[in-house]
VOTOR-236453 format. One record per residue (C-alpha): residue number from 1; chain; x, y, z. Coordinates in steps of 0.5 Angstrom, whole numbers. Example, Ala and Ser with C-alpha at 12.3 -4.5 7.8 and 13.67 -1.06 7.14 Angstrom:
2
1,A,25,-9,16
2,A,27,-2,14
END
This chain:
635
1,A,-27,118,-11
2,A,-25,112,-15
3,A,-18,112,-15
4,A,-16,105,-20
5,A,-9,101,-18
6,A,-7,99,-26
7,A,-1,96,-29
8,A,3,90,-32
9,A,1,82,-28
10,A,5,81,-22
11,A,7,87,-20
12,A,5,88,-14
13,A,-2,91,-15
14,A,-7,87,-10
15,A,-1,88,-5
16,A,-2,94,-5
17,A,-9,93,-4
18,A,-9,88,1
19,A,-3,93,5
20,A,-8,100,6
21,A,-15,97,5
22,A,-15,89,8
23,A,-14,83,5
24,A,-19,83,0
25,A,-15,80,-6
26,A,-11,73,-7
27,A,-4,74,-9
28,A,0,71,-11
29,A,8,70,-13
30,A,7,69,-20
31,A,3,73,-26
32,A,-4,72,-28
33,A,-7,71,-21
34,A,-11,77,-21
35,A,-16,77,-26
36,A,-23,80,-24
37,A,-24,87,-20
38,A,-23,87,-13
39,A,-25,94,-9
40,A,-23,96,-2
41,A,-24,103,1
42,A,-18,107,4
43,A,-19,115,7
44,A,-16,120,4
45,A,-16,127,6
46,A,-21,126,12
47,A,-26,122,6
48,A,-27,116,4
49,A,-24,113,-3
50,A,-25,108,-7
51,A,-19,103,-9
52,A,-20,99,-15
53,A,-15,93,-16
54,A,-15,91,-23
55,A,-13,86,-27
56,A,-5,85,-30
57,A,-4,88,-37
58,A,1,89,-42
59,A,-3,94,-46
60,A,-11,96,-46
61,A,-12,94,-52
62,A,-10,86,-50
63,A,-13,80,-53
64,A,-15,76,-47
65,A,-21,76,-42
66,A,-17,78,-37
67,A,-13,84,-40
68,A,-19,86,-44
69,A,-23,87,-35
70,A,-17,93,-35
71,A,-19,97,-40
72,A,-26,96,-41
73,A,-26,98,-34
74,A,-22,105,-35
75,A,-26,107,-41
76,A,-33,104,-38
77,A,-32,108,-30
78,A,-31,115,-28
79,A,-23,115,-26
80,A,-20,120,-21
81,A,-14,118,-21
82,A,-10,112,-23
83,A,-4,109,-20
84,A,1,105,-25
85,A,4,100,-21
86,A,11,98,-24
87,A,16,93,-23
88,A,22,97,-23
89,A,26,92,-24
90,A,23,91,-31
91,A,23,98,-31
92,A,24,99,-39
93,A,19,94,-40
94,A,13,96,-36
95,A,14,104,-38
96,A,10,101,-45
97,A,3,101,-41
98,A,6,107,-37
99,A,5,111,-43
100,A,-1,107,-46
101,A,-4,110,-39
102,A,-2,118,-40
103,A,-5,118,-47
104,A,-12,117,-43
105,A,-11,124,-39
106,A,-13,121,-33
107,A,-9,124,-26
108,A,-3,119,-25
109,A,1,117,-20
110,A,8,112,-22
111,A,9,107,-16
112,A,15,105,-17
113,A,14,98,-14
114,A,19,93,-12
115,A,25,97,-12
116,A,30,92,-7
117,A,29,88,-13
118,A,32,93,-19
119,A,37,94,-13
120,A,39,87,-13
121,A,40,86,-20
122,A,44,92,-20
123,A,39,97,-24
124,A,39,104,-20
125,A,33,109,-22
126,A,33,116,-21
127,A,26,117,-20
128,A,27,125,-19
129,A,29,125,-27
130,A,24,119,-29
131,A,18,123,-26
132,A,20,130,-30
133,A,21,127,-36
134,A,14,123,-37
135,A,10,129,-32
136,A,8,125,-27
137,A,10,124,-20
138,A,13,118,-19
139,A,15,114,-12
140,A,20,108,-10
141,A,16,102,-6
142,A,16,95,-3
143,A,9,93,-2
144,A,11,87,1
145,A,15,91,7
146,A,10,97,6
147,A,16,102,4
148,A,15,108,1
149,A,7,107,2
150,A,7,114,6
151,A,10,117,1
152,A,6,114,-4
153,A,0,118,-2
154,A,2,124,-1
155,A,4,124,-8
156,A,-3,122,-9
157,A,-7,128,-5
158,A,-2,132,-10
159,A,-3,130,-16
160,A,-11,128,-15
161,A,-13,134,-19
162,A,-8,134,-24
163,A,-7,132,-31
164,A,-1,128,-34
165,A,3,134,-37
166,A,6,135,-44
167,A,13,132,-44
168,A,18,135,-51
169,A,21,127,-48
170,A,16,123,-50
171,A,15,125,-58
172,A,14,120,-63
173,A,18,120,-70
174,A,15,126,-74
175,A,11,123,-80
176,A,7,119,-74
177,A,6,125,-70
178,A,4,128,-75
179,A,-2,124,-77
180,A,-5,122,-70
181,A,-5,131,-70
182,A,-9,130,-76
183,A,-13,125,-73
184,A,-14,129,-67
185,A,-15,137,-71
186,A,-20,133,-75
187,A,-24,130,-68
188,A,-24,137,-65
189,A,-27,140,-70
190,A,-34,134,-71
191,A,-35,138,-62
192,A,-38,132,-61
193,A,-39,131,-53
194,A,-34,125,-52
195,A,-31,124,-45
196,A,-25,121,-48
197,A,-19,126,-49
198,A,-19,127,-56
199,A,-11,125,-57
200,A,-13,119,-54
201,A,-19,118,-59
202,A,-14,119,-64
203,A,-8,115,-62
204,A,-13,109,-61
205,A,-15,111,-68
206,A,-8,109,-71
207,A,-8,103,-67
208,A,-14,100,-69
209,A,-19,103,-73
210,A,-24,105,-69
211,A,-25,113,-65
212,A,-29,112,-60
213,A,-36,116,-60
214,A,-34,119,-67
215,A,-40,119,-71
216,A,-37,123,-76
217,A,-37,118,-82
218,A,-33,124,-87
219,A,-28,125,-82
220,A,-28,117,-82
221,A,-26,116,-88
222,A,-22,122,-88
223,A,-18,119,-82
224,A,-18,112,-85
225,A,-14,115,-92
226,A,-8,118,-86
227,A,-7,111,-83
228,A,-7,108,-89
229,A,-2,112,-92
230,A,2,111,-86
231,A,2,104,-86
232,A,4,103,-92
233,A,10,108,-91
234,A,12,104,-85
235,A,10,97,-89
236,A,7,96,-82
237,A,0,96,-79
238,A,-3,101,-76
239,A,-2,98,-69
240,A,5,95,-69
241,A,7,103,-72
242,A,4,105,-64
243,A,7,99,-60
244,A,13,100,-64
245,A,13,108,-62
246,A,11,107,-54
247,A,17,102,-54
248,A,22,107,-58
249,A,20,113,-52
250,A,21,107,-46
251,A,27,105,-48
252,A,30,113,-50
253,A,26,114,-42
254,A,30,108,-39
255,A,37,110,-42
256,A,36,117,-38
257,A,34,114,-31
258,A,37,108,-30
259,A,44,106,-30
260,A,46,97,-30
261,A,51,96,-26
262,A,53,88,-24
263,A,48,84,-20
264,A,48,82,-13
265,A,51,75,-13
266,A,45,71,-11
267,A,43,63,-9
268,A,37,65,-12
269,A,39,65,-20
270,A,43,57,-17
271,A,37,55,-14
272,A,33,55,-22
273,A,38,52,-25
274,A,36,46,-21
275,A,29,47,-19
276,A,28,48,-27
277,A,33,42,-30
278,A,29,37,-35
279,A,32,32,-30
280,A,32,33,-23
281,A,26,39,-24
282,A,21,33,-24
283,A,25,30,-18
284,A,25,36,-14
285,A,17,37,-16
286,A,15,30,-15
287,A,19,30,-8
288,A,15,37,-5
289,A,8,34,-8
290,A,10,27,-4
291,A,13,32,2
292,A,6,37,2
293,A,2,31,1
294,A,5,27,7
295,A,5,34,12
296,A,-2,35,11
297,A,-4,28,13
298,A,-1,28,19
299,A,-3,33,22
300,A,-10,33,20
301,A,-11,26,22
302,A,-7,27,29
303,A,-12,33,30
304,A,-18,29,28
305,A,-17,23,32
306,A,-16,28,38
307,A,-22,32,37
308,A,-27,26,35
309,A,-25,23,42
310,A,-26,31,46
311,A,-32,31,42
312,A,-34,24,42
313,A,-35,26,50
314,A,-37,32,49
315,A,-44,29,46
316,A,-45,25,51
317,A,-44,29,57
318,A,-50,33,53
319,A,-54,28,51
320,A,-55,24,57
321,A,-62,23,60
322,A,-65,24,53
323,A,-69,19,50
324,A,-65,17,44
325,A,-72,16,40
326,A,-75,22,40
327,A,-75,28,35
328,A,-71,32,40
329,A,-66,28,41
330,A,-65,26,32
331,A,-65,34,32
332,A,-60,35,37
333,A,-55,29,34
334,A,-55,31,28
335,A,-54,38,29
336,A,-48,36,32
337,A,-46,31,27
338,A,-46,37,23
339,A,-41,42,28
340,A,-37,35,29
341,A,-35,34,22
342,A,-34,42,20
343,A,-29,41,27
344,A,-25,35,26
345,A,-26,33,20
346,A,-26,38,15
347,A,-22,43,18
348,A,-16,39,20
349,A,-15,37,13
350,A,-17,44,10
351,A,-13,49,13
352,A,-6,46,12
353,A,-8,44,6
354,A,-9,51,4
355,A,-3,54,8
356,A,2,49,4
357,A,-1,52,-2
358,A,-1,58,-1
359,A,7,58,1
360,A,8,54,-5
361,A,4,60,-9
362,A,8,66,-6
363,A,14,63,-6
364,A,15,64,-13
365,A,15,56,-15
366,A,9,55,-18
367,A,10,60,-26
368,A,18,54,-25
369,A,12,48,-25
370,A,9,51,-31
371,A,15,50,-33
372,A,17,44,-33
373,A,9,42,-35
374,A,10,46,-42
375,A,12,40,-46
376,A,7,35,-43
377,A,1,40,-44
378,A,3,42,-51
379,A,2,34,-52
380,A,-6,35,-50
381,A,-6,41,-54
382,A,-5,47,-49
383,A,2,50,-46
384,A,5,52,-39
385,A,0,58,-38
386,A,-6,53,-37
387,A,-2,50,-31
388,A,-4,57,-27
389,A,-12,54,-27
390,A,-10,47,-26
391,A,-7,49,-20
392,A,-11,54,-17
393,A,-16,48,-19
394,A,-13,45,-11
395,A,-16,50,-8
396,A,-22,52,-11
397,A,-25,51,-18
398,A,-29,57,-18
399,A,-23,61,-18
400,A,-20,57,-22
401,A,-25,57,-28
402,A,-23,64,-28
403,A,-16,64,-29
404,A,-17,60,-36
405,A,-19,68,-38
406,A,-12,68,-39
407,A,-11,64,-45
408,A,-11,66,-52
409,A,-17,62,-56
410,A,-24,59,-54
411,A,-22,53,-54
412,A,-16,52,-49
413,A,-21,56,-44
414,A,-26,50,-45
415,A,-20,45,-44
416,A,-17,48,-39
417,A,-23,50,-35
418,A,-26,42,-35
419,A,-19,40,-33
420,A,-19,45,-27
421,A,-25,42,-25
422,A,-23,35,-24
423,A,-18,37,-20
424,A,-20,35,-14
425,A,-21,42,-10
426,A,-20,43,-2
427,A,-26,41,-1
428,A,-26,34,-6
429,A,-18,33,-2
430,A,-22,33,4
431,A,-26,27,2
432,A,-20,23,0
433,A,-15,25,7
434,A,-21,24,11
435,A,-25,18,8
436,A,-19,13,4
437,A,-13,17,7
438,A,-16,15,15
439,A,-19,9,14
440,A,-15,6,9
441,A,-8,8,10
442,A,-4,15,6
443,A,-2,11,0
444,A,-8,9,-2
445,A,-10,17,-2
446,A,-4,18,-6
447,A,-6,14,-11
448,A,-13,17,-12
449,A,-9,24,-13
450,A,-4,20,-18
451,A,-10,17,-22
452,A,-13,23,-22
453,A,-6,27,-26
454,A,-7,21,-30
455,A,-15,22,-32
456,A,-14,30,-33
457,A,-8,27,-38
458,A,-12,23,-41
459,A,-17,27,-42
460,A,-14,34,-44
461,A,-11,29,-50
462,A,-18,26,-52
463,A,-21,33,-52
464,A,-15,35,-57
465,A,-16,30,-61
466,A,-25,33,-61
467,A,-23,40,-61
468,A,-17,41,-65
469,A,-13,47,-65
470,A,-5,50,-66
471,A,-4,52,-59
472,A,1,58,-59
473,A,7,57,-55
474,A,7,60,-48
475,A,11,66,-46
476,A,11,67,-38
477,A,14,72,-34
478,A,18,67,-28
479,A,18,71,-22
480,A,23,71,-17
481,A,24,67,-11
482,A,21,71,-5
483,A,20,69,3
484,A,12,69,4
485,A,11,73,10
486,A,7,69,15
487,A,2,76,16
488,A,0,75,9
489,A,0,67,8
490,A,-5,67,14
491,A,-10,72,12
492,A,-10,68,5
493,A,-11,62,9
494,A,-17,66,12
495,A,-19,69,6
496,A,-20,62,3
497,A,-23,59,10
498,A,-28,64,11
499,A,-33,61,5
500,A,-32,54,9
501,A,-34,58,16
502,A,-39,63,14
503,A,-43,58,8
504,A,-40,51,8
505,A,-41,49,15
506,A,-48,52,17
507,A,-49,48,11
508,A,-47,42,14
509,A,-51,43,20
510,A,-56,44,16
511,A,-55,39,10
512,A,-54,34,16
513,A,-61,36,21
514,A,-65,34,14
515,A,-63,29,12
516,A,-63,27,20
517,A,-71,29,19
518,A,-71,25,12
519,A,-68,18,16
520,A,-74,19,22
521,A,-80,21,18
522,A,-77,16,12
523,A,-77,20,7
524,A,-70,17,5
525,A,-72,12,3
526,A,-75,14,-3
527,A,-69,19,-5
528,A,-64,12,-4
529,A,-69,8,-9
530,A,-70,14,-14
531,A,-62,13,-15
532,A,-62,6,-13
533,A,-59,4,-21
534,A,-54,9,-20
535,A,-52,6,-13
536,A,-52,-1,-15
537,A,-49,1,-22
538,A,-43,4,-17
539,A,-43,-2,-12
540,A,-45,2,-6
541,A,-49,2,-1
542,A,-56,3,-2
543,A,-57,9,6
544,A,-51,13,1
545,A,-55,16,-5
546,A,-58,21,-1
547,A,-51,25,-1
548,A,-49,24,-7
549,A,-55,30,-8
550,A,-51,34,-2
551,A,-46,34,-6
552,A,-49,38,-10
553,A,-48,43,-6
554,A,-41,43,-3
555,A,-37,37,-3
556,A,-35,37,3
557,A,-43,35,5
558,A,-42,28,2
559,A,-37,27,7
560,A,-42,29,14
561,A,-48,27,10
562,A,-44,19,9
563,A,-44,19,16
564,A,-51,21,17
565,A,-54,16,12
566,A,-49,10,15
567,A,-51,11,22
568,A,-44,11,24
569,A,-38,15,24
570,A,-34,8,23
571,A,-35,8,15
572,A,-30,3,15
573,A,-35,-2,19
574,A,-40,-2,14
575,A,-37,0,8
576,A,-32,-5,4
577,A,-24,-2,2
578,A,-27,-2,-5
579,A,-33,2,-3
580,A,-30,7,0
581,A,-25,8,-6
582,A,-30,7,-12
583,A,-36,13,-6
584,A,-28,18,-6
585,A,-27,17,-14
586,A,-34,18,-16
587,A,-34,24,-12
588,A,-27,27,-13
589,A,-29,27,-21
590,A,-37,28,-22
591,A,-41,33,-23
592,A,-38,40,-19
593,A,-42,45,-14
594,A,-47,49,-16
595,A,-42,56,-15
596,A,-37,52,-20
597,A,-43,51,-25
598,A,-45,58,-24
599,A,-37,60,-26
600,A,-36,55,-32
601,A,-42,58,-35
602,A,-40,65,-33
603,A,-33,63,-37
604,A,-36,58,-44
605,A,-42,59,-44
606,A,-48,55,-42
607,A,-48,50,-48
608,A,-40,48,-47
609,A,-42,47,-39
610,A,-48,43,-40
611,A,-42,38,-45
612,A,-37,39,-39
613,A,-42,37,-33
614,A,-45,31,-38
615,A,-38,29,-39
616,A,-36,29,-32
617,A,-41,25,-29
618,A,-40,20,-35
619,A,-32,20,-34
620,A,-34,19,-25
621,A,-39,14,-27
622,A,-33,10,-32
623,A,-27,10,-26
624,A,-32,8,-21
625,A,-35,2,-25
626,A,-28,0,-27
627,A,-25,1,-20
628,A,-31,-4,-18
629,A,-29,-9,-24
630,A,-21,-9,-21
631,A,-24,-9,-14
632,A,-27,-15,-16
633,A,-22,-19,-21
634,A,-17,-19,-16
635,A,-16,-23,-9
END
């Protein structure tokens, strides 16, 4: 049994999900976070169901990527049940896809999410009468608390079997119910085997032209002179007439199960008026990026110098009485060189980090970011929508690079994703916390991530002036402020550690064991004078081409393999301040991990990767040479 969790972004979906099956889906406070499907398995009536999570839509027909995952997968998969999760504070609204939904005869269940939020706004909703009129249950819920959810699935385990019933309440105006009844007789007459039900077919005919598994090229041509009849009687296209239509029906539905009262007062709507001024919203912005900036230093570096000196006696209470010249003794230093820099030196920085992002994203200030960021995008040729890939870019690019589905063109996807991409990731701010922020102090640090806003500008501006375009202006859904629960930030803490755990650390064990073997047989030295230009080009140390290949791989394989090529932990006593920048800048913009490629070319297309990994080995290459140049001309 497949049971498919639909409805319009941000509406609680992947809460859901997360609440009966297990986290298995980021959420996240504000719209478009989810843009790919994600299943989990629940039990129902003592067997095993299926729970699809898709991604956020307005309709089944939308432009995007991300709108166009949900409704191919509806018509593409076998449904047994779909649940419409709908905001029930944006109630009238929401009910548009609800009847989009209906049409396709699929067995349904309204989840009447976010309730406490009508409630907030004064809005009150008789779900008995909501549920008669559109012939479906419906029920009240608060995912983020798990209210109403036994409720929920009782519905489910009574209506799995049962169609949307017809309702005199959701008519259409006569002339356009007349012609999807004209086009629905002359489908039925062709007896053809589609799975669709013929209404659908033919709803979905006004609306775009095209019948799905109709190979009747007369009944075509016989519908194709109904719609346009139609739409020159409405002086409209066809699929306005049926937006126009779904609209008309939620609005006459809505009138009859929701009355508007006066909202509660609420500290919330002051603390907008701040957080989004011209003025003091870019204060406020710059203070939570030099607070959360600040927050993750110190903790991660107390943590560190505590766990490197634990650690340090750790290593030579085991290794004593080894000989400190043979293979055995390499073997066992480098593995612990490997668990060493996943304990104390990534993970320190890592997991505050991604706990302080995650309580920025639940709390709802993100989509306020997006905000204030519009006009300063429009000037590079995008809008506030491209803020979504930019800042899941620090935590990781892959998901990052899929958030760009959400845009409209081709061309802001590509801009988008390569400027998402020189977002310095969890991985790629490690470098920076734990190499310039330790060693050389935390304002050194922040003004890598300063030049690093200042190049993602620069370069969003030059890609606009090679790629021109109108960008469409933004309209994005502000959610409300929420308080994230602890629960949940820490399973997407875990969520996003696990990969690190599970992947990324064995593979700094084993990236640091290889290049421990390559340093005792010689093998480096070839790799290093393979890459000597390179190196030399760049002003850094000749021991530290080698990791420039580990990083490849995983960014955060630079930082161990650094001290493995080096010989010391101590990278500030071998390398100069201005190596250490120009290593941390050319790493923080060169080419992205392999997994990142991989979902870039997934996204644009293998021809636009291939320019954008050219482009950013180009732009590390540049910031590196022109940081040596600095480094060299001052005193």
């Amino acid at each position: 049994m497949r049971i498919a969790l639909a409805g319009q972004p941000n509406c609680g979906k992947s809460t859901i999900l997360n609440y009966v099956a297990g986290y298995r889906s980021e959420t996240a406070n504000f719209p478009g976070s989810s843009v790919k499907v994600t299943t989990g398995n629940i039990r129902l009536n003592g067997f095993v169901a299926e729970l699809v999570d898709l991604p956020g839509t307005y309709t089944l027909t939308g432009s995007n990527r991300a709108e166009s995952i949900a409704g191919e997968y509806l018509l593409d998969h076998k449904i047994d049940l779909i649940i419409n999760v709908v905001d029930a504070s944006l109630l009238c609204r929401s009910l548009e896809l609800t009847l989009e939904l209906r049409e396709l005869g699929i067995p349904m269940v309204v989840c009447l999410n976010m309730a406490d939020d009508a409630v907030r706004k004064g809005i009150t909703i008789d779900s008995a009468k909501l549920s008669e009129l559109l012939g479906i249950p419906v029920v009240k819920t608060v995912a983020r608390r798990g209210e109403g959810f036994d409720k929920l699935f009782a519905a489910i385990k009574d209506t799995i079997r049962i169609a949307p019933a017809d309702s005199e309440a959701l008519a259409w105006d006569k002339d356009v119910a007349s012609v999807v009844n004209r086009i629905e007789f002359m489908i039925r007459d062709a007896e053809d085997d589609s799975p669709y039900p013929n209404k659908f077919r033919a709803i979905r005919y006004l609306e775009t032209g095209f019948c799905y598994s109709l190979r009747a090229p007369e009944i075509s041509a016989q519908a194709l002179k109904l719609k346009a009849a139609l739409e020159r009687k409405r002086g409209r296209t066809g699929d306005a007439i049926v937006m126009g239509e779904r609209h008309d029906v939620s609005l006459r539905v809505f009138e009859q199960v929701a009355t508007v009262g006066k909202p509660q007062s609420d500290i919330r709507n002051k603390l907008d008026s701040v957080v989004t001024h011209p003025v003091w919203g870019y204060l406020v912005l710059f203070g939570l990026l030099i607070g959360f900036f600040w927050i993750v230093f110190g903790i991660g570096s107390h943590i560190e110098d505590f766990l490197q000196a634990k650690l340090a006696i750790g290593f030579d209470r085991l290794s004593h009485g080894m000989n400190q010249q043979t293979l055995r003794f390499t073997l066992f230093k480098s593995a612990w060189d490997g668990l060493v820099g996943g304990a104390a030196i990534v993970l320190p920085y890592l997991i505050p980090f991604l706990f302080g992002l995650a309580v920025l994203e639940d709390i709802g200030y993100l989509p306020r970011v997006a905000y204030l960021m519009d006009g300063l995008l429009h000037r590079i040729g995008l809008h506030g929508t491209s803020m979504l890939p930019l800042i899941l870019g620090y935590g990781c690019s892959v998901p990052a690079c899929m958030a760009a589905r959400i845009l409209p063109s081709r061309r802001d996807r590509f801009i988008a994703s390569v400027l998402a991409i020189l977002v310095p990731c969890s991985a790629r701010s490690n470098v920076i916390f734990a190499l310039v922020a330790f060693y050389l102090g935390p304002w050194w640090a922040l003004a890598i991530f300063v030049l690093n806003i200042a190049i993602v500008v620069g370069s969003g501006w030059m890609m606009r002036k090679i790629w021109p375009e109108v960008s469409p202006g933004m309209v994005l859904e502000v959610p409300r402020y929420q308080w994230p629960r602890l629960s949940i930030l820490l399973s997407k803490v875990w969520l996003r550690l696990r990969e690190f755990i599970t992947l990324c650390w064995p593979l700094l064990i084993g990236g640091s064991v290889v290049l421990a073997l390559a340093n005792y047989f010689g093998w480096d030295h070839a790799i290093n004078l393979a890459l000597s230009p390179l190196t030399k080009l760049l002003g850094l140390p000749f021991a530290v081409g080698t990791t420039l290949i580990f990083g490849l791989l995983r960014k955060e394989l630079t930082l161990i393999m650094l001290a493995q090529a080096l010989g010391t932990s101590h990278v500030n006593t071998v390398m100069t301040t201005a190596q250490i920048v120009g290593y941390t800048l050319f790493i923080t913009f060169y080419m992205p991990c392999l997994s990142t490629v991989a979902a870039l070319a997934k996204e644009v297309g293998k021809k636009l990767t291939t320019y954008a990994m050219a482009y950013t080995f180009a732009l590390a290459v540049l910031v590196c040479v022109i940081a040596r140049l600095v480094a060299v001309a001052l005193p």
